[in-house]
Every structure is written in C-alpha cells, then in structure tokens.
C-alpha positions as CSV (number, residue, x, y, z in Angstrom):
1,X,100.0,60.9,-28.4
2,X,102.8,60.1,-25.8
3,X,105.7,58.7,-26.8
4,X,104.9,55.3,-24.8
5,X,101.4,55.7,-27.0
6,X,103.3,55.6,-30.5
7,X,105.9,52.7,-29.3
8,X,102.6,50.7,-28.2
9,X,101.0,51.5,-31.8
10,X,104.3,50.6,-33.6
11,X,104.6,47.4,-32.0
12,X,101.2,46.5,-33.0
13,X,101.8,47.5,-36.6
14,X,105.0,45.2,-36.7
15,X,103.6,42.4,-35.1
16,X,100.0,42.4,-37.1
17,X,102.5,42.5,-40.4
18,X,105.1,39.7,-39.5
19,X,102.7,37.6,-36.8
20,X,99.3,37.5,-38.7
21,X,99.1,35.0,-40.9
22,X,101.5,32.8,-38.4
23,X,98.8,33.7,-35.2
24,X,95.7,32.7,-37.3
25,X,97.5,29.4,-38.3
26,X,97.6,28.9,-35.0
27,X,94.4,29.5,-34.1
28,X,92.5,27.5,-37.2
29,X,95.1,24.6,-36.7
30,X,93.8,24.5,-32.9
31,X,90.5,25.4,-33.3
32,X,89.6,24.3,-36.4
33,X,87.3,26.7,-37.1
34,X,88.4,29.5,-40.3
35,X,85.0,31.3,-40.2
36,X,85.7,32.3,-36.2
37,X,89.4,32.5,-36.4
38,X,90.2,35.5,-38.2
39,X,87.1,37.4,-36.7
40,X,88.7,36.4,-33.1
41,X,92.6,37.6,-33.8
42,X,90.8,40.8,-35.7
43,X,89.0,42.1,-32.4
44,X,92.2,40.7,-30.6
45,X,94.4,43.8,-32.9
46,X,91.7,46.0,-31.9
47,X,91.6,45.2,-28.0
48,X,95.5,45.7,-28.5
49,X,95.1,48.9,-30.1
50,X,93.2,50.1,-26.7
51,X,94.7,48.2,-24.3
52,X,98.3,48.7,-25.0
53,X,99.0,52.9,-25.5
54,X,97.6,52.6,-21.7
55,X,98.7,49.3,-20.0
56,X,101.8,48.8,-22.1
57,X,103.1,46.6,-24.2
58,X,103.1,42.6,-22.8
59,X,106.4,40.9,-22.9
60,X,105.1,38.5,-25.9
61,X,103.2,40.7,-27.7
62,X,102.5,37.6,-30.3
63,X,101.4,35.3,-27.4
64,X,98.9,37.8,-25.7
65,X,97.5,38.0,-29.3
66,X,96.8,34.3,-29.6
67,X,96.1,33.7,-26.0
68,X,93.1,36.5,-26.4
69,X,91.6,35.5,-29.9
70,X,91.7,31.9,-28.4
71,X,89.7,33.3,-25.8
72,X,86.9,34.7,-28.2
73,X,87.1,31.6,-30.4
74,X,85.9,29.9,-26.8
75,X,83.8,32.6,-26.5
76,X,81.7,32.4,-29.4
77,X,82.0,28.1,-29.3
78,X,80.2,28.8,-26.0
79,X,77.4,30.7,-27.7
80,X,76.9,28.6,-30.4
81,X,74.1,25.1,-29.6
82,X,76.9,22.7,-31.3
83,X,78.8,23.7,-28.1
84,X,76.7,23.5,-25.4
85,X,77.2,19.8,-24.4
86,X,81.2,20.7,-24.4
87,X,80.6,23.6,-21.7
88,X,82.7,21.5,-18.9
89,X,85.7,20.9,-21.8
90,X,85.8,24.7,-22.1
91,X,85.7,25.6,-18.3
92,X,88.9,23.4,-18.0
93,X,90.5,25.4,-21.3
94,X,90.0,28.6,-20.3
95,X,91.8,27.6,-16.8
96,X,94.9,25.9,-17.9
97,X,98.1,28.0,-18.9
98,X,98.9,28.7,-22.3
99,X,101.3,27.3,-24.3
100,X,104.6,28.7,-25.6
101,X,102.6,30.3,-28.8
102,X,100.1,31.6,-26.0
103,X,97.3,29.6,-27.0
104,X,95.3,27.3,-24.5
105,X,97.4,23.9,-24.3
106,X,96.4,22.3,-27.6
107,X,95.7,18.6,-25.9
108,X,92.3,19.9,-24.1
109,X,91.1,21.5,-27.0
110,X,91.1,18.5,-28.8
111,X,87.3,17.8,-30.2
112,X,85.7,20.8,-29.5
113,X,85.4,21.9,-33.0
114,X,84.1,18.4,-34.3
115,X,87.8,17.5,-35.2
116,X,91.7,16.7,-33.7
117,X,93.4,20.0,-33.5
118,X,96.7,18.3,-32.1
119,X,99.6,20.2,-33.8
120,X,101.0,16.7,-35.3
121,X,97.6,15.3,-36.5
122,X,97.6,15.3,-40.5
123,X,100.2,17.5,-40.7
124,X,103.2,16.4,-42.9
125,X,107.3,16.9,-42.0
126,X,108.3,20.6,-42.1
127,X,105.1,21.9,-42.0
128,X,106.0,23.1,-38.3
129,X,108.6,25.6,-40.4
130,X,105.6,27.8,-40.7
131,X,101.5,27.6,-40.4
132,X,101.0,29.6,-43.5
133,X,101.3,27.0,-45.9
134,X,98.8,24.7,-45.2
135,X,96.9,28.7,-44.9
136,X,97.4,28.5,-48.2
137,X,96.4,25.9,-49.0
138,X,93.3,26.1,-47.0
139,X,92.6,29.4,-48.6
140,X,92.6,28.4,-52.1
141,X,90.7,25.1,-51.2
142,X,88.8,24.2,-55.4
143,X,85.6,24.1,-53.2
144,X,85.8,28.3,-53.1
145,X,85.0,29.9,-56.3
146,X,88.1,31.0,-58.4
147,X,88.0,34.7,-57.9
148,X,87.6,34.4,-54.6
149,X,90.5,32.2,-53.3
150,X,93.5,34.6,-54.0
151,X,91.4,37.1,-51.8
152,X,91.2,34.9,-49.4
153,X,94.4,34.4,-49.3
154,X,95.3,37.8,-49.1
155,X,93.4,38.2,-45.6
156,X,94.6,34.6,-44.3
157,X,98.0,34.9,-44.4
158,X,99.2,38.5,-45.0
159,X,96.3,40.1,-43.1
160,X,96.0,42.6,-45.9
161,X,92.4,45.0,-45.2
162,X,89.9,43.9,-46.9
163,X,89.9,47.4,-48.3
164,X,93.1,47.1,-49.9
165,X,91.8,43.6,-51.2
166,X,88.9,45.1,-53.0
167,X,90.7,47.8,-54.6
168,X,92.9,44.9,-55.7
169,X,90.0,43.4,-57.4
170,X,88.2,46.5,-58.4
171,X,85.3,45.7,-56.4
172,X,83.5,47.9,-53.7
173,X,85.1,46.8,-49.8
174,X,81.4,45.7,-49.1
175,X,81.2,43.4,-52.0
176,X,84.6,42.3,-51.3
177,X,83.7,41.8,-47.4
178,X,80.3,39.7,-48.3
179,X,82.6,37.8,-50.4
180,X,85.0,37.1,-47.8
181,X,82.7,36.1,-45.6
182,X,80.9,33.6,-47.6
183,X,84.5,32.0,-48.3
184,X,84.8,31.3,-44.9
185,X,81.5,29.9,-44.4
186,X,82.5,27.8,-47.2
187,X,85.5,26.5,-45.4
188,X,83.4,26.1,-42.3
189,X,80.4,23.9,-43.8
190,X,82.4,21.3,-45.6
191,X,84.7,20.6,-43.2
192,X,88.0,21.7,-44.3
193,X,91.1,20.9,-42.2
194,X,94.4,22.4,-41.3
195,X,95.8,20.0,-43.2
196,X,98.5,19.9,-46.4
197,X,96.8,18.1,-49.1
198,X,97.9,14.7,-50.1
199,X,101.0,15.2,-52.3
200,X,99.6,13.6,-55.6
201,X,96.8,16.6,-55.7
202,X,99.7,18.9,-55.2
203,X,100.3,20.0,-59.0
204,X,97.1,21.1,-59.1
205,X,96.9,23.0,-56.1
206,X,100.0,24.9,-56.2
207,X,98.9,27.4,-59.5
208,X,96.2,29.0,-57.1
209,X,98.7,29.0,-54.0
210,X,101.4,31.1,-56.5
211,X,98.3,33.2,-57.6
212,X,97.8,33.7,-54.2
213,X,101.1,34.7,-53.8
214,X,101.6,37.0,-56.7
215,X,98.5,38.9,-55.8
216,X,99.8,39.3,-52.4
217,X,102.7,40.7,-53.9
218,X,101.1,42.7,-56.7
219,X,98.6,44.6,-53.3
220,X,102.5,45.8,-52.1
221,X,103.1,47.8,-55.5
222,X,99.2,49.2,-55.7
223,X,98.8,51.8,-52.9
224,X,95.9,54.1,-53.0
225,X,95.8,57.9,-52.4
226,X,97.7,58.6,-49.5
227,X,100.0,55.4,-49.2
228,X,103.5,55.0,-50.4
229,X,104.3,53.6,-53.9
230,X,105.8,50.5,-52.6
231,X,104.5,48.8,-49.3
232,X,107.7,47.1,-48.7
233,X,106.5,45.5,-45.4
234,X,103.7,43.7,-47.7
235,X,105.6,43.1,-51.1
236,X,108.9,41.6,-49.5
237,X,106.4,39.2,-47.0
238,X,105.3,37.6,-50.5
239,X,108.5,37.4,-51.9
240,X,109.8,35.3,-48.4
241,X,106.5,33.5,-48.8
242,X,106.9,32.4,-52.1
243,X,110.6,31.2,-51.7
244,X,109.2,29.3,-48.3
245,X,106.5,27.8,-50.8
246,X,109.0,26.7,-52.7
247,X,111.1,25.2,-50.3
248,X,108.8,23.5,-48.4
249,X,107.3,21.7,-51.8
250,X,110.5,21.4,-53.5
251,X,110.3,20.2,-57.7
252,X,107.5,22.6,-58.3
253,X,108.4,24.6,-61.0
254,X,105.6,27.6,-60.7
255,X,106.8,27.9,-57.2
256,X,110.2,28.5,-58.3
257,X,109.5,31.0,-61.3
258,X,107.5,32.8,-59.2
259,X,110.4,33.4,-56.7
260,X,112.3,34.2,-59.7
261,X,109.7,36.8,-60.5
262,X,109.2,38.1,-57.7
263,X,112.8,38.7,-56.2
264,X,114.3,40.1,-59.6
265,X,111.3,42.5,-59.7
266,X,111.7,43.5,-55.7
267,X,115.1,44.4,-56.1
268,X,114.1,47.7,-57.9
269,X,112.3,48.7,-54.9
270,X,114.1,51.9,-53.7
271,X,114.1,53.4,-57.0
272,X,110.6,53.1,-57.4
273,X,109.9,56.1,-56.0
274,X,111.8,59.3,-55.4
275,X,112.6,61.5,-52.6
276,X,109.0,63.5,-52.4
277,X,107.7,59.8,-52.4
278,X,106.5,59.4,-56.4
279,X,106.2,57.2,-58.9
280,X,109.5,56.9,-60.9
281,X,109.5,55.6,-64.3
282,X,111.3,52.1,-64.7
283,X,114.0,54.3,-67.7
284,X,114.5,56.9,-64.8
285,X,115.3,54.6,-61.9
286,X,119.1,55.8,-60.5
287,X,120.1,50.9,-61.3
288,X,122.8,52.0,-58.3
289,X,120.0,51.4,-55.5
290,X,119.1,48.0,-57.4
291,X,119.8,45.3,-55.0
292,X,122.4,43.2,-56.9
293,X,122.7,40.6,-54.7
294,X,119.2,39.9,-54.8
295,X,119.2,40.0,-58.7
296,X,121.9,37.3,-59.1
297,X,119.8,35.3,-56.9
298,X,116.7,35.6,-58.6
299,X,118.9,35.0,-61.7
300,X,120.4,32.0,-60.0
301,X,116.8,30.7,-59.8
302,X,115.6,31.4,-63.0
303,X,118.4,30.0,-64.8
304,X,117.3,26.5,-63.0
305,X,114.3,26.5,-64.8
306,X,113.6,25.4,-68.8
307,X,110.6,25.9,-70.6
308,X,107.8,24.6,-69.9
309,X,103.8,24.8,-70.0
310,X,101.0,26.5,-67.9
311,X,101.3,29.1,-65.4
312,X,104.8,28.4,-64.9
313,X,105.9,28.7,-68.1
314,X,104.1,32.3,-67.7
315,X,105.6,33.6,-64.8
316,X,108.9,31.9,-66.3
317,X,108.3,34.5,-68.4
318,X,107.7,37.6,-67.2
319,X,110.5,36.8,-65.0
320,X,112.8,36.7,-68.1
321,X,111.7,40.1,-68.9
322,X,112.4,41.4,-65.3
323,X,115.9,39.4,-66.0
324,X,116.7,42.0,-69.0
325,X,115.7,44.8,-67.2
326,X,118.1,43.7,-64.3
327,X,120.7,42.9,-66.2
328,X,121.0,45.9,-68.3
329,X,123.4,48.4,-67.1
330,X,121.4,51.9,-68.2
331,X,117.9,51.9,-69.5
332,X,119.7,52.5,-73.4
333,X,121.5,49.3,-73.2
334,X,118.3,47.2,-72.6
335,X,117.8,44.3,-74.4
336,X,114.4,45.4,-76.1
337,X,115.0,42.9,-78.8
338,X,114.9,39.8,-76.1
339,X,112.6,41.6,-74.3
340,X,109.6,42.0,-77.5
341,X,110.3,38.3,-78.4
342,X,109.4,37.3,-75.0
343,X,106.5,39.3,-74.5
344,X,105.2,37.5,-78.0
345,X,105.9,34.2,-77.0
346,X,104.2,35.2,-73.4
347,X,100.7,36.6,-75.5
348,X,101.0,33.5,-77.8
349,X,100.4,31.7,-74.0
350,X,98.2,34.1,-72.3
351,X,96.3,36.1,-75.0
352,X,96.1,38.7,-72.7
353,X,95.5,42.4,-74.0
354,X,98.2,43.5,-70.7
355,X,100.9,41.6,-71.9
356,X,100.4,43.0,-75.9
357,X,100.4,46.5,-74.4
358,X,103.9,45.4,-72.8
359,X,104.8,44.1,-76.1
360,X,103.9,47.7,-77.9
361,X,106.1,49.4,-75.7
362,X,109.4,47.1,-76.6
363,X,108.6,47.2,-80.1
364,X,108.3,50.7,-80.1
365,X,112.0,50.8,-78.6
366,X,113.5,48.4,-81.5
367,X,111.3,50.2,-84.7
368,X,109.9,53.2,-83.3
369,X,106.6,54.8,-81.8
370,X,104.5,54.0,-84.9
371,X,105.6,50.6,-84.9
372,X,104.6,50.3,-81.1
373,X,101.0,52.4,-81.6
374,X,100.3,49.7,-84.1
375,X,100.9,46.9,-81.7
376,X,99.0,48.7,-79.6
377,X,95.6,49.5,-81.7
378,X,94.8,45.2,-81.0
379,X,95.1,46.0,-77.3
380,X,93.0,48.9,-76.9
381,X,90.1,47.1,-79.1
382,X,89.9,44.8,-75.8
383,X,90.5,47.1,-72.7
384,X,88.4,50.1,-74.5
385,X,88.9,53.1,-71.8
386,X,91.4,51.3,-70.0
387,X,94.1,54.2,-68.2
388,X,97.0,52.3,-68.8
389,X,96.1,51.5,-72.7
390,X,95.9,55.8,-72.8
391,X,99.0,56.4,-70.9
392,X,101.3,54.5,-73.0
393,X,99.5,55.5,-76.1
394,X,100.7,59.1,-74.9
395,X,104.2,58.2,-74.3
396,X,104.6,57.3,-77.8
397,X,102.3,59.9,-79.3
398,X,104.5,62.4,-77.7
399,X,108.1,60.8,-78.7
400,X,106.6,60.9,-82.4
401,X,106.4,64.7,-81.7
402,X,102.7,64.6,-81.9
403,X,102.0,66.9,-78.8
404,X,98.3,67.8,-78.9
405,X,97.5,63.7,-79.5
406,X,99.6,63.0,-76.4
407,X,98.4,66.0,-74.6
408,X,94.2,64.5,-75.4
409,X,95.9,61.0,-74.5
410,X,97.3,62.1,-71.2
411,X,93.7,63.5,-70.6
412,X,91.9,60.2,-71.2
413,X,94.9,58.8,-69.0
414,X,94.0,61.0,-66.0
415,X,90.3,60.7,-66.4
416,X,90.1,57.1,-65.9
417,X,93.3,56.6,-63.7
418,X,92.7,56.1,-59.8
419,X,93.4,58.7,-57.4
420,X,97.0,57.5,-56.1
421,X,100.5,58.0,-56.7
422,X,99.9,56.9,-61.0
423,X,97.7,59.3,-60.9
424,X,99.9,62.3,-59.7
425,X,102.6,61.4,-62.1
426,X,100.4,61.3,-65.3
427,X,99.5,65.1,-64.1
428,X,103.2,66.2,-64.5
429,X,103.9,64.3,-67.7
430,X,100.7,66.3,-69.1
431,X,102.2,69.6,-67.4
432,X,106.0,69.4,-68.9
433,X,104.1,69.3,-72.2
C-alpha cells in the first residue's frame, strides 16, 4: 500500500470516528428516514474506502460523505412505490448544489419522506450545537424494546460495528444485526422524528440516553483479541458526549454523575495498559500518567451532586469509588474503608451480584482475603461460572497462601474468560505461580 493509499485510509478512519454520528444526524434530520440513513452513510464509508486510496482524498472529506449517502437515500426513495409520485421533487434534488454540510439544499427535500426535514422545524435552541442528541434520543425512543435501545445507540451516534456491539451484549453479530435492524424498522413505522422530546418527558428519557452513553463508553474499555486494551478514540467520544448531554439538558442529575463517572475513570487511561500493550492491574498502574487535570474536574463535578435516587444515585456512586481511587496517592494509601461502604450502600440500590464482587475485593483489603472470599460466596451463588467471580476468587486464594486453590481458580478463570487482552493476563498470573 502506497503511502497516498494509507493517508486516504487514515483519513477515513478519523473521519468515520469524529463525523459519524454528526453525518447520520444530518442525514435522518433531512430525510427523515433512520431505517435508510445509516445503511446509506455505511455503503458511503465503503465507496470511500475504494474511491479514495485511488482518486484522493476530497477537500471535505465529511461533505463528500453526506453529499453521497444523501444520494443513496434518494436512490432507494426512488425505488420504493411511496416515492414514485415525488419522482419530479427528486430530479430537482439531485440537481441543485449541496449545502455547506454537503447534503442536497434541505428546502427541496422538504416532504419527501412524509414529513418537514427543515433544520429549524421541531428542533429546540442549541440543538444546532450538535445532531447527536436528538440521535439519542431517537435511539432510545420507549417504543424500542429495552435491550435494544443502548445498542442502538451505539451504532447511531458512535458508529461502533455491530460486531463490537454484540460482543458488548454477548450475543452472536447476526443476532445482534437482526436486532438492529428491526429497531430501525421500528423507528421507521411509527413515525419517529428528529425531534428533542418535549421537556416535561425529559426525566424519563434521559436514564436510557446515559445508558446509552455509558455502554458506549463501557465498548471503548472491552476490546477483543487483537485490539488494544483501551480504544481511546471510542471511550473519550462518550466521555465528550456525556458532558455535551449534560450541557445541552442542564439540571439533570444522571447526566452529570455520569460525566463524573466517566471522566474520573478516563483519566487512568495510559496506565491501563503497558508498553507490550496489556492489561495492567488498577494496584500496578505507574498514578504519574493519571490525568490530574481531568480528575479535579471530574471531582469538581461530583462534588455538585448530593444523594439522590435511581440511576443517578448509582452512577453517583460508582463515581465516588473512581473518586478514592483518584484521589489516593499509591494503591496502599486507598481509602478501602470509603470505598467497601460505598459499594454496600451501591448493592443495597442495585442488588447486583457485580457490584458485591467489587465489594469482596474492598473488604478483603480492610479484614483480609477470608473476609472478602466470604463476601464473595453470595456472588458466585448468582453468576455460577462467571470468569470474573473465579479470577478474583484467585487473587485472594493466592494472598491467603493457598496456591493450588488459586492455581484451580485461575484455571476456571481462563476457561470461561474471552480470548482478548483479560485473557492473556490471567495466563501470566497462573504462570508466576
């Protein structure tokens, strides 16, 4: 591959991870039309991917994005019967110049999706900041099922593969794909607009767009074999979404833990892994790489925010943990003490069997590994088999001294643990026994 070749390639990759969810904004807020959208822009990456290496890259690569998946949204309106009657309107769109975004001039497209695609119809002030909240929104409309709305999501506005998204959601891709795909079809039969929904339904909308959120944070931090242990490109575009989410619907307090959340937990990044590109344990992360100015301004957010009920009051949280973790200068002056009350007043909330496993670990560091294998034992009743409930079982097996139990743990661990970078360092914990 020429060097002309790789810079094409590399601009694509740049512009499909900071332009995606912007470009199908665009293109659903013109058109109106989710289930033909994201199809459109996708083939529009892959014409890109061909066309570029050999004609070079156009002066706005963005713009000759849009401009082409506008042209296959057209395309396929052509070929469908509800669009037959508009075939004149369509003629005259295809001709016109494009705007600055390098779609066709908004103003004839207007109707030919059954509604007003006019950038300033139903949209509310500040909106124009960026097209991936009402995204949002749309994606985790209540008329979509639950589980499938922070998946949605997750393709909408990050543009992560839908590969990634099952993995996510241990699912096979083709389950995940079908799901997707029905989603949309969803969105596309009852009508759904580009809209931001009326500001009284708003506390009960924004849970599933920080859901959304987190997820699309959580796919940066759970690479498969082969990737990196952080996707920084993916985790740091949820942690700007979620403080733009927060911004743009200011006085919602799960928006605003979840920034807290997400930043304090971001700002470990470059220790996460080490230089041969593994997995490196939170007590063995060298805290000078630790971004402090984006821990006091997590902290800064955090401290804003008093207890309080709900999902918010659960990523309040878990962001006071990250807090002790940040705060702490080495790993032996955490505050485990803080940290195990926390974790208990979080499983009084959730009840989740995660969160007790988290809570075994900090008691273990305040009374011991016996004390933490017995907070454990209720946690490992629910998640039978589960990797992670054997892995941390082995940590504390083997800091008790018990080396064969740790050695049969690590086993189970490794058994039932993903191919991936996890994976790879539960092997050399079981070899430097």
């Amino acid at each position: 591959m020429s060097p002309a070749e790789q810079d094409a390639h590399l601009v694509l990759a740049d512009v499909y991870r900071a332009d995606w969810g912007r470009l199908l904004g665009g293109l659903i807020r013109r058109h109106g039309r989710p289930d033909l959208a994201e199809d459109a822009l996708a083939d529009a990456v892959a014409s890109a991917s061909a066309s570029w290496p050999a004609d070079g890259v156009p002066a706005n690569p963005p713009g000759w994005l849009a401009h082409v998946a506008s042209r296959r949204v057209l395309d396929a309106l052509r070929h469908e019967s509800t669009a037959r009657a508009k075939a004149p309107l369509l003629a005259v769109a295809e001709a016109v110049l494009a705007d600055d975004d390098g779609f066709p001039r908004a103003d004839l497209l207007r109707g030919v999706a059954g509604q007003p695609t006019s950038p300033a119809a139903g949209r509310l002030p500040g909106v124009d900041v960026d097209d991936r909240l009402p995204l949002l929104f749309m994606a985790t409309h209540p008329a979509l099922a639950p589980e499938v709305r922070p998946a949605l999501a997750l393709r909408f506005v990050l543009g992560v593969p839908t590969a990634d998204i099952a993995a996510l959601f241990l699912v096979p891709t083709a389950t995940m794909a079908a799901r997707l795909t029905r989603a949309k079809g969803r969105l596309r039969a009852i009508g759904v607009g580009f809209t931001m929904p009326d500001p009284q339904v708003w506390p009960e909308r924004v849970d599933d767009v920080a859901r959304a959120i987190y997820l699309a944070f959580t796919a940066g931090y759970a690479p498969r074999e082969g990737e990196q242990v952080v996707r920084v490109a993916v985790a740091g575009e949820a942690v700007r979404l979620a403080a733009l989410a927060a911004h743009l619907l200011p006085g919602q307090p799960v928006l605003d833990a979840l920034t807290a959340l997400l930043v304090l937990q971001h700002a470990r990044r470059d220790a996460r892994a080490g230089p041969d590109g593994d997995l490196v344990r939170l007590a063995d992360q060298d805290r000078s790489t630790w971004h402090a100015g984006e821990i006091a301004v997590g902290l800064a957010t955090l401290t804003r925010l008093t207890p309080g009920t709900g999902y918010a009051e659960e990523l309040r949280l878990q962001a006071l943990v990250a807090a002790f973790h940040d705060t702490a200068p080495t790993s032996g002056a955490t505050d485990w003490a803080a940290i195990a009350r926390t974790y208990a007043r979080l499983e009084d909330l959730t009840g989740s069997p995660i969160v007790r496993l988290n809570r075994a670990v900090a008691v273990a560091e305040i009374a011991g590994p016996m004390a933490g294998l017995a907070v454990l034992q209720a946690a490992a009743d629910q998640l039978p088999g589960h990797h992670r409930i054997a892995v941390v079982r082995a940590e504390l097996l083997r800091r008790d001294g018990d080396r064969e139990g740790a050695r049969t743990a690590y086993g189970q661990a490794v058994a039932t643990c993903p191919d991936g970078p996890e994976r790879r360092h539960l092997l050399r914990r079981l070899a430097s026994l």
